[in-house]
C-alpha positions as CSV (number, residue, x, y, z in Angstrom):
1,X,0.0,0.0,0.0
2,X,1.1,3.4,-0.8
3,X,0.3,6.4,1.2
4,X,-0.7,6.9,4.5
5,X,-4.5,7.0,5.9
6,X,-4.0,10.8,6.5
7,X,-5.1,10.8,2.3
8,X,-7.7,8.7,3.0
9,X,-9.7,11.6,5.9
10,X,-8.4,14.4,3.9
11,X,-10.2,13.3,0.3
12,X,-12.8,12.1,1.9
13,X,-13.3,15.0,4.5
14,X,-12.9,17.4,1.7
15,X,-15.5,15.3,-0.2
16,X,-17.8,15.4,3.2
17,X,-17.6,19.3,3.2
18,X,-18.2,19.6,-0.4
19,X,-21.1,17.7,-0.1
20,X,-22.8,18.8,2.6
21,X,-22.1,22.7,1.3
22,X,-23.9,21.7,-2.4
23,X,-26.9,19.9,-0.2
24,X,-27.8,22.3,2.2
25,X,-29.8,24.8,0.4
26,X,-31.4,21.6,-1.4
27,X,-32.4,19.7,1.5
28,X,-33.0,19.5,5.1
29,X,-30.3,19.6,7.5
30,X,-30.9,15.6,8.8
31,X,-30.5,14.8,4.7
32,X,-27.8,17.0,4.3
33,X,-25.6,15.6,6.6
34,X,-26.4,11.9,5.5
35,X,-25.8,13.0,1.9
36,X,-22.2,14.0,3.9
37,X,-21.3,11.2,5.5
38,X,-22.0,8.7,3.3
39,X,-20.1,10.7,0.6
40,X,-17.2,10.3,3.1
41,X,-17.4,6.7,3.4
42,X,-17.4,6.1,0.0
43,X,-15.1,8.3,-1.0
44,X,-12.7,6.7,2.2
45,X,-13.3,3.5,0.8
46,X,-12.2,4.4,-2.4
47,X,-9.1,6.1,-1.7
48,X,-8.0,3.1,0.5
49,X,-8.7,0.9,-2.8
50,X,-7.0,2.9,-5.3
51,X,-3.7,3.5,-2.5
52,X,-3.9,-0.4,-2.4
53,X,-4.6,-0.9,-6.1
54,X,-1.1,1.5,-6.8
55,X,0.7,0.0,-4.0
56,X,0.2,-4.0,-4.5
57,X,-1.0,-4.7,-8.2
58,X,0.8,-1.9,-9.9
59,X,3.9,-2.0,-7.8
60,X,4.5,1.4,-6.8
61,X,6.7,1.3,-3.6
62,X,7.2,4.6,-1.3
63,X,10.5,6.1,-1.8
64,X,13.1,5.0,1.3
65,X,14.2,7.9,3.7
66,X,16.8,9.9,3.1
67,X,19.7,9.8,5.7
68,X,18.7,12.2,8.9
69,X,15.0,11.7,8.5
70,X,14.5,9.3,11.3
71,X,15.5,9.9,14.9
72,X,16.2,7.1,17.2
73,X,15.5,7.7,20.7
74,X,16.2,4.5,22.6
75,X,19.0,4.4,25.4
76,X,21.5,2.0,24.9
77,X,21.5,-0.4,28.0
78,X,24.2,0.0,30.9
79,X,27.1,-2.6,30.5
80,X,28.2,-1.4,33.8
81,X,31.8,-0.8,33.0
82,X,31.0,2.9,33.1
83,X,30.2,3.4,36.2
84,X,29.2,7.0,37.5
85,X,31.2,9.1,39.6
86,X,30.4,12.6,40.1
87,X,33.0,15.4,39.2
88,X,35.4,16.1,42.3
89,X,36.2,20.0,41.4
90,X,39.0,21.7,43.4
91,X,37.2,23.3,46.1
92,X,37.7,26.9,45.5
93,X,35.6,28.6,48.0
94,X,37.5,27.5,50.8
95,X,40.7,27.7,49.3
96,X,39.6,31.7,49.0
97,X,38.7,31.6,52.3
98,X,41.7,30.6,53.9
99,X,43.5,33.0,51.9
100,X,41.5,35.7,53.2
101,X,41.4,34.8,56.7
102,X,45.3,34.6,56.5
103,X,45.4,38.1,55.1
104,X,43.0,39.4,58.1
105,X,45.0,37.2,60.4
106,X,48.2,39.3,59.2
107,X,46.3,42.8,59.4
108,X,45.6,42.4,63.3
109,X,49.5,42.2,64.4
């Protein structure tokens, strides 16, 4: 099959609308909207047997994606090797801290 089913609700939906516009000033509103859904499941119908018909008997194969089309989002599973350890950063603060206390600590004498 060729396509997707979004063809099949949008000719059919258009079909549906077109319908029920050209019936309205004709008709009552209850046959109106009968007339409007029935045109849609025809015309669904039909669109799912011509994709099929151009898909299978025909031959007519959807074109592969190109490279960058597809994103994979599964995580790859933990082999455990890797293990996580947290970055151990220099600790600054206190290192600034001492310095300035030892600067205070020299100001007092």
């Amino acid at each position: 099959m060729i396509g997707t089913i979004r063809w099949n609700f949008a000719v059919a939906g258009v079909a549906a609308l077109l319908t029920l516009a050209l019936s309205w000033p004709n008709n009552r509103w209850w046959t109106a909207l009968l007339d409007a859904f029935q045109a849609f499941v025809v015309l669904f119908v039909a669109v799912f047997a011509v994709r099929w018909l151009l898909g299978t008997v025909f031959g007519l194969k959807e074109k592969p994606l190109a490279k960058g089309t597809v994103i994979d989002f599964t995580t790859p599973e933990d082999s455990g090797a890797d293990e996580f350890r947290p970055l151990a950063p220099p600790d600054v603060t206190a290192e600034v801290l001492r310095a300035w206390s030892r600067e205070d600590e020299g100001s007092k004498k």
